[in-house]
C-alpha positions in Angstrom: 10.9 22.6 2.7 11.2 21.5 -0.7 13.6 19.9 -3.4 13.8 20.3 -6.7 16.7 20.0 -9.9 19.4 21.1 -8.3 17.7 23.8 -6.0 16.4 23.6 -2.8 14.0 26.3 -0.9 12.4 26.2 2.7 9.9 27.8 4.7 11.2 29.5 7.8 9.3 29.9 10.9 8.4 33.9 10.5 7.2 32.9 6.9 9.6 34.3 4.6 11.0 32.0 2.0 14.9 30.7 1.2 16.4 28.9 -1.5 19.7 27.8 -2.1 21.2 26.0 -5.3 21.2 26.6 -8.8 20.4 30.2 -9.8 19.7 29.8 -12.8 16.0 31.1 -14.7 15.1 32.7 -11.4 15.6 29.4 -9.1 16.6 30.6 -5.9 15.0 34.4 -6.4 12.3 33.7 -4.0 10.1 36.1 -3.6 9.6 38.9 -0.6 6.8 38.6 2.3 5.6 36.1 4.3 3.7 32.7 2.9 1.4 30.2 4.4 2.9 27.0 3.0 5.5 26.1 0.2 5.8 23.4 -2.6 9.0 22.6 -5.2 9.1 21.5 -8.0 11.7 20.1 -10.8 12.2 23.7 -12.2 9.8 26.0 -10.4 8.1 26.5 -7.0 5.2 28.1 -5.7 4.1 29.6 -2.1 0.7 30.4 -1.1 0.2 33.9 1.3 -2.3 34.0 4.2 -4.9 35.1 1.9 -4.4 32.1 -0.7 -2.9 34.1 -3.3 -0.4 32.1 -5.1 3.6 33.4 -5.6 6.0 31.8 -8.1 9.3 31.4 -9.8 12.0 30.0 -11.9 11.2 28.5 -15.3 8.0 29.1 -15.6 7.1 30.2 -19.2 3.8 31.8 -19.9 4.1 33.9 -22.6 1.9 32.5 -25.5 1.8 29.7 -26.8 2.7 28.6 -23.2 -0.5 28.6 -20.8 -1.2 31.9 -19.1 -0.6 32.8 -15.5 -3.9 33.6 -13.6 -4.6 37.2 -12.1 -2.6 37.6 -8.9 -6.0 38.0 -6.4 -6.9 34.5 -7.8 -6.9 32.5 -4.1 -6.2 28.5 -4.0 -7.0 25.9 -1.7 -3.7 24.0 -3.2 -0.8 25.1 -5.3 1.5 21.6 -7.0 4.7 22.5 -8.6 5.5 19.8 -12.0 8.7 20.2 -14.5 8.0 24.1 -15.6 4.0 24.2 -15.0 2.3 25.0 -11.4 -1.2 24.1 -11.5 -3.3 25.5 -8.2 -6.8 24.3 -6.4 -9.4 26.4 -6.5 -12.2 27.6 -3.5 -14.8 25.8 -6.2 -12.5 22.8 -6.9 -11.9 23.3 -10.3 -8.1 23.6 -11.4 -6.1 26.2 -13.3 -2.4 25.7 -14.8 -0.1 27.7 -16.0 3.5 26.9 -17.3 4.8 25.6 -20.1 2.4 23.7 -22.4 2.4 20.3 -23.4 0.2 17.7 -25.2 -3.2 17.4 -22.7 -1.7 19.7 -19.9 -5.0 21.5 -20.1 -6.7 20.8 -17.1 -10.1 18.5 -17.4 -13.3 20.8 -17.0 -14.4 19.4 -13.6 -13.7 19.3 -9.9 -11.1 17.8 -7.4 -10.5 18.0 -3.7 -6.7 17.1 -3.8 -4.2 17.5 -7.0 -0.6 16.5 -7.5 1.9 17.3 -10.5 4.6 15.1 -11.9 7.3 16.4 -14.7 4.7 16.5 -17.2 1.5 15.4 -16.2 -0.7 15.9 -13.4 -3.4 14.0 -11.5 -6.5 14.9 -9.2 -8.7 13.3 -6.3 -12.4 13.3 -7.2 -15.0 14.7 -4.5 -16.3 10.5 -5.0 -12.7 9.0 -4.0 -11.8 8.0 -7.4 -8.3 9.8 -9.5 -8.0 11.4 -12.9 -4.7 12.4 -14.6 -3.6 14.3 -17.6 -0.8 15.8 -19.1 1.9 14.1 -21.7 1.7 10.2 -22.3 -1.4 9.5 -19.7 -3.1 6.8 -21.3 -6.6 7.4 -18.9 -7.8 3.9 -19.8 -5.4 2.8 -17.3 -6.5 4.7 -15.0 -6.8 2.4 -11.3 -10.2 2.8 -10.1 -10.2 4.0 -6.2 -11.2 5.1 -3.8 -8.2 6.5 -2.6 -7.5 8.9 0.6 -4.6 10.5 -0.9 -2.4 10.9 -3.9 1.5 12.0 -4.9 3.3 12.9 -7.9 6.9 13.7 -8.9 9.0 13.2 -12.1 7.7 10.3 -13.9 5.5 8.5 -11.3 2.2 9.0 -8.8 1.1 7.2 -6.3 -2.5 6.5 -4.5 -3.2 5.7 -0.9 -5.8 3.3 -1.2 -6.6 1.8 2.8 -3.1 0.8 3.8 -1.6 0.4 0.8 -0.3 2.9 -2.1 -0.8 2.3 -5.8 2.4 4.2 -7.8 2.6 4.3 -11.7 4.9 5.5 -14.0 3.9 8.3 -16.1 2.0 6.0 -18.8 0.0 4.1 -15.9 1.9 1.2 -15.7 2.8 0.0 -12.5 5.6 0.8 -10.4 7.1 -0.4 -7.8 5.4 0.3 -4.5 6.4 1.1 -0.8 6.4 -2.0 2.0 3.2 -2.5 3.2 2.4 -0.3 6.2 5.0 2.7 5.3 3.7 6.2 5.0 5.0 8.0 1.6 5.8 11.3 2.3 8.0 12.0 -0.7 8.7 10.7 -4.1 11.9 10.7 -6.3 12.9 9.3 -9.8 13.0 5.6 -9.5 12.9 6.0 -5.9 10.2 6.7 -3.0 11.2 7.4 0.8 9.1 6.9 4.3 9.5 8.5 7.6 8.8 5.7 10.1 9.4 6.4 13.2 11.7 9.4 12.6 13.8 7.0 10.4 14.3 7.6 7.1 13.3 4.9 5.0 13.9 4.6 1.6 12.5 1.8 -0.9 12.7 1.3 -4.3 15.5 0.6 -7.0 17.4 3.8 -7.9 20.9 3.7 -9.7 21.1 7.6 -10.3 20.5 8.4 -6.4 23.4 8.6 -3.6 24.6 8.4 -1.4 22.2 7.1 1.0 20.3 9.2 3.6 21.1 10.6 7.3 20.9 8.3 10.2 19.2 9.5 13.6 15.7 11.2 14.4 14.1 13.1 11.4 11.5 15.9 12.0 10.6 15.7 8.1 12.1 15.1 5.1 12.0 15.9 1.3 13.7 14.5 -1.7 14.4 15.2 -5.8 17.4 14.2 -7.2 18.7 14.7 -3.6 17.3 14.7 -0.5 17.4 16.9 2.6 16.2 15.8 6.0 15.1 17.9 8.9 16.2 17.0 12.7 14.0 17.7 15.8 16.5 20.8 16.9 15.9 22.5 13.8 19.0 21.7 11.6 18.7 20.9 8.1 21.0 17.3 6.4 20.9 17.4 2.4 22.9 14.5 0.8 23.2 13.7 -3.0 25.3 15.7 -5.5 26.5 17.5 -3.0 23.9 19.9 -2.1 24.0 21.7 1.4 21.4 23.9 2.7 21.5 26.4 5.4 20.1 25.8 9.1 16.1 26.8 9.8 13.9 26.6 12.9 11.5 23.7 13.7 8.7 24.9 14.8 8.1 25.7 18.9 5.1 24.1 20.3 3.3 23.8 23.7 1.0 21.3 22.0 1.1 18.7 18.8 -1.2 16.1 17.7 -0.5 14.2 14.3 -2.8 12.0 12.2 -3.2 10.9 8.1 -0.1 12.5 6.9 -0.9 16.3 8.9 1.0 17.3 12.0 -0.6 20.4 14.0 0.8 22.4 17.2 -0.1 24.8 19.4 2.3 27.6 19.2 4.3 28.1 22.6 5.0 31.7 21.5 2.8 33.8 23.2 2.1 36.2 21.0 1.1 33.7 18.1 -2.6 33.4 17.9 -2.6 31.3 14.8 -2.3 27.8 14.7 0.5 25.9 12.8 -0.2 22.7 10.3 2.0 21.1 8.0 2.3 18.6 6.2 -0.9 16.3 4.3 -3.7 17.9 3.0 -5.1 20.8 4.8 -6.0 22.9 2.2 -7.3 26.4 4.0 -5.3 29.0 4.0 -3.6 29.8 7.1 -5.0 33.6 6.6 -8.7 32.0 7.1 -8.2 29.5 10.4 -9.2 30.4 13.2 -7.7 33.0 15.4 -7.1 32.9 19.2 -5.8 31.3 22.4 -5.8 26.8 22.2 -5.2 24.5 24.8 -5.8 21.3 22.9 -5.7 19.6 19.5 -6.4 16.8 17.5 -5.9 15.8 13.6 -8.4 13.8 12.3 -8.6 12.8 8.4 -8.3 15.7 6.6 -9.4 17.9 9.5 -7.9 19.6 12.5 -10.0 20.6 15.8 -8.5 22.6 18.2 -10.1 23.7 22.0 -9.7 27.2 23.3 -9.0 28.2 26.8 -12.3 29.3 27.2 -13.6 25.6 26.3 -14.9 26.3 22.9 -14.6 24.6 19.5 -13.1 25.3 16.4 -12.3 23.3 13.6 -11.3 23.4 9.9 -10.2 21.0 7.0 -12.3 19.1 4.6 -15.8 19.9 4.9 -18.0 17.1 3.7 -20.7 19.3 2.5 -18.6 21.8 0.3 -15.0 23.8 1.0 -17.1 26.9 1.3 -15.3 29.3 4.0 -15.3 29.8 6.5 -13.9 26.3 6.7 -15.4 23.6 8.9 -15.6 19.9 9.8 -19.3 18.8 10.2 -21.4 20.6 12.6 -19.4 22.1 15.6 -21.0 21.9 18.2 -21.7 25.1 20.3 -21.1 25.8 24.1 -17.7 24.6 26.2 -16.1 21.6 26.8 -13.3 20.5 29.1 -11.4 17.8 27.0 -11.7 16.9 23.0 -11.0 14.0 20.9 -10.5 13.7 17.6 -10.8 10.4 15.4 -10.7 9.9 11.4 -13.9 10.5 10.4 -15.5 11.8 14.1 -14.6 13.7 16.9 -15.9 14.3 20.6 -16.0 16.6 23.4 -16.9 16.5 26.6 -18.8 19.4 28.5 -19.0 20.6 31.5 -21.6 18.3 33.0 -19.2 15.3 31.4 -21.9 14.5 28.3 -20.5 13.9 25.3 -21.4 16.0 22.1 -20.1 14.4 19.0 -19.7 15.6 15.2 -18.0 15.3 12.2 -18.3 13.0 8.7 -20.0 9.7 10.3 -20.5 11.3 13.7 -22.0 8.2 16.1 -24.9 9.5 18.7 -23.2 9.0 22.2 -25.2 7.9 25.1 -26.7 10.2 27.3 -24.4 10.3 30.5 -21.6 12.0 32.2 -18.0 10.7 31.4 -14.6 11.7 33.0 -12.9 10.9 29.4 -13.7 9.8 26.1 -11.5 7.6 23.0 -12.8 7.7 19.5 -12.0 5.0 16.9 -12.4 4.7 13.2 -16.6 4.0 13.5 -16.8 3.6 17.6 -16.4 6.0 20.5 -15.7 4.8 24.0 -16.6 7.1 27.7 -15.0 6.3 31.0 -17.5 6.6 33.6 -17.0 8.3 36.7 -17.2 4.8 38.3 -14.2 4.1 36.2 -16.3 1.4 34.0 -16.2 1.6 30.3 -19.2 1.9 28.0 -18.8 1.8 24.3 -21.1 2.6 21.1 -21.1 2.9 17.3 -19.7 -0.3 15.3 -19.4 -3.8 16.8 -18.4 -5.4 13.8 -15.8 -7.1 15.7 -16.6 -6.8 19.2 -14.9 -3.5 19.9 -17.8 -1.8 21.3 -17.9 -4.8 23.5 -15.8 -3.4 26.6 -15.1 -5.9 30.1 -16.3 -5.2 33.4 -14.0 -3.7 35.7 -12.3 -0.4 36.7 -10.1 1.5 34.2 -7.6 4.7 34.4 -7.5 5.4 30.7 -9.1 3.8 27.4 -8.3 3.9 24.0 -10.1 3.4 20.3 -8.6 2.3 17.1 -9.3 0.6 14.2 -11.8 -2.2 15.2 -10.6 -2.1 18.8 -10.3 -0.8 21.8 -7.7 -1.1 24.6 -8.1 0.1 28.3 -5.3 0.3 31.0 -7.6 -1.3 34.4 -7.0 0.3 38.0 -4.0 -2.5 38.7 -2.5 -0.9 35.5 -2.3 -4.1 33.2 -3.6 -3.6 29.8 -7.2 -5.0 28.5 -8.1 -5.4 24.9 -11.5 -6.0 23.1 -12.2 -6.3 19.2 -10.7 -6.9 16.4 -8.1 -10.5 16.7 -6.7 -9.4 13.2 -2.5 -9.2 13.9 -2.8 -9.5 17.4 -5.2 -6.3 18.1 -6.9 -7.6 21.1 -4.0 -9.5 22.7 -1.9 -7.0 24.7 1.7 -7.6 26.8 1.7 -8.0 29.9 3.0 -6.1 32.4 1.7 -3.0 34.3 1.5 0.4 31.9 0.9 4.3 32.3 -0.4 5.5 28.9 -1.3 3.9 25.5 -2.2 5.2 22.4 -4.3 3.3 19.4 -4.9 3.5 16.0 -4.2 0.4 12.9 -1.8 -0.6 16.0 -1.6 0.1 19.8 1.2 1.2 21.5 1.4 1.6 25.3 4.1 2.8 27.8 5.7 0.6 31.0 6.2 1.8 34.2 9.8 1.6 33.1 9.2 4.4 30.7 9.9 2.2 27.7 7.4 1.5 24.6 6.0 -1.3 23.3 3.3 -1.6 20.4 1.4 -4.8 19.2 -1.1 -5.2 16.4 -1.0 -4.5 12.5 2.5 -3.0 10.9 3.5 -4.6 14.6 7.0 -5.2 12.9 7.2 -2.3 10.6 9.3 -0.2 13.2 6.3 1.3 14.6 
């Protein structure tokens, strides 16, 4: 879903488009058929088809001297929605926009992997990490240098995910004010940005023109303009601020869900789906061109999804490293079938039938030549569990984390600079990083535990406890 000036549109689950809102210049006059993914802007919006063709409406001028709207069988990677321009991503990485014209809206002549719009500017991800913008009153000798993961725009300000931490600026490059350390952005507004931690909403930021403040309780996700709405787990839809209400939608029903940078991808529990579902982030591919067929298992790496089918094979799309030519995929996918997968940032792992590991991806790491029973992958490390329920790690030791204790273990885990393992008496063991606690677990005795930039791991209680960075962030 998506908000803009006064309208709001979402994407329901069988892929047709609604808007509601002001009708005026064609707002809500979405347009027939199904779509693959959906963005708003101030005074237009845009949805993508299966096949990557690009669909849109409301004021959007491009009769001369406005820019010229491309042929409709042009196909995009990305579609952004600014004030009355769309611009779109495409297969080759260059960018087209069309719209309304204004001083240095013109594209630059080279290539991005990632592009976001504001009111009247726009700004692009290099394929080397670093961010370009143009459009009205971009001064590019301001320009932050990177590298950055990830980037946002809307009205007057964008902001870069640089590590941990976002840059924003206003329109002219001058600093804004940025989000707590820790927070994910997920949405921007004028004067205002908002986080979903935790399925809270979160909002930071001075804003006088923006009220009244926004739902309590679990959010599913959440957009925002000059009013927000929010999305709850059961599939109903909150908007607040000048008085905007929206009709109810579906969330989406899933047998299976992993989540990691920014994307969120499930395993449809209908039956008769054969198609993945993503959201969210930056997976670019159309949903016309993933892959096709019956999954048992998924993982979301960064920039990247992997996904196991029932018959133990592999298939994986997102950013390829080498080029974004289709069909789309991560690395080198291994062939044959595996019994379990694992999917880290940059890396991911599988384990075959015989229990060896096969591992690929961006900055794969060669695992050792054995059987496992179960595998973790970290930012730059792996870890196996050997059948003898010992622990052997490999890839980066920078801080010890491929370092692992003796003794038994019933399930391991891999972050960033550590690694965590629950032992056979079900208290928690950490090795690695010291950095915000990493490697100094509760105690108590636990079933399951999870790890990333923080580790979080669940008593025999049932109740969750999490230790490490952003440990009092509301993670």
């Amino acid at each position: 879903m998506g908000a803009g000036n006064g309208f709001s549109c979402g994407l329901r689950m069988d892929g047709t488009v609604a808007c509601w809102g002001a009708a005026d210049d064609g707002l809500t006059a979405a347009p027939a058929g199904t779509f693959e993914s959906l963005v708003v802007g101030d005074e237009c919006a845009c949805a993508l088809d299966q096949g990557g063709h690009a669909r849109c409406w409301g004021r959007l001028p491009t009769a001369p001297p406005n820019l010229p709207a491309p042929k409709d069988d042009t196909v995009f990677l990305q579609v952004v929605a600014g004030g009355t321009y769309v611009c779109g991503l495409l297969k080759d990485g260059h960018v087209v926009c069309w719209g309304e014209d204004g001083d240095g809206r013109h594209p630059p002549a080279e290539t991005f992997t990632e592009i976001a719009a504001g009111f009247t500017f726009a700004c692009g991800l290099r394929p080397d990490e670093t961010a370009r913008c143009w459009g009205e009153a971009v001064d590019l000798t301001a320009m932050p240098k990177g590298p950055y993961s990830h980037l946002l725009a809307r009205g007057d300000q964008a902001c870069f995910q640089r590590g941990d931490t976002w840059v924003c600026l206003s329109q002219n490059l001058e600093p804004k004010l940025a989000p707590p350390p820790g927070q994910k952005v997920i949405s921007l507004a004028l004067g205002r940005g908002y986080a979903l931690e935790a399925g809270k909403v979160v909002p930071w930021g001075p804003d006088p023109f923006f009220s009244p403040d926004p739902p309590t309780g679990t959010i599913a996700a959440l957009t925002v303009s000059d009013f927000g709405c929010a999305l709850s787990p059961d599939g109903t839809l909150d908007c607040w601020g000048l008085n905007h209400t929206a009709p109810e939608v579906e969330a989406p029903l899933l047998k299976a869900a992993a989540a990691g940078d920014g994307i969120v991808c499930g395993i449809p529990r209908d039956p008769t789906s054969d198609i993945p579902d993503c959201w969210g982030g930056n997976l670019k591919f159309p949903k016309g061109l993933r892959p096709r067929g019956s999954f048992k298992q998924v993982g979301v790496g960064s920039g990247y999804a992997c996904f196991l089918r029932d018959d133990g094979k592999l298939a994986c799309w997102g950013d390829n490293p080498d080029s974004y030519s289709l069909p789309p995929l991560y690395g080198q996918v291994p062939a044959g079938t595996f019994t379990s997968l694992v999917v880290g940032p940059s890396q991911a792992c599988a384990l075959a039938q015989n229990g060896q590991p096969a591992c690929f991806g961006s900055a794969p790491i060669t695992p050792p030549a054995e059987p496992f029973t179960a595998l973790a992958v970290g930012d730059a490390h792996a870890c196996g569990l050997r059948p003898d329920q010992t622990v052997k790690c490999w890839g980066s030791n920078s801080d010890g984390q491929s370092q692992p204790p003796g003794g038994a273990f019933a399930k391991i885990a891999a972050g960033t600079k550590v690694s965590c393992g629950i032992r056979a008496d079900r208290t928690l063991a950490c090795w690695g990083s010291k950095e915000d606690g990493r490697n100094s677990p509760p105690p108590g005795r636990f079933t399951d535990l999870s790890a990333g930039r923080h580790t979080c791991a669940v008593r025999e209680d049932g109740r969750l406890i999490c230790w490490g960075a952003y440990r009092f962030s509301g993670r």
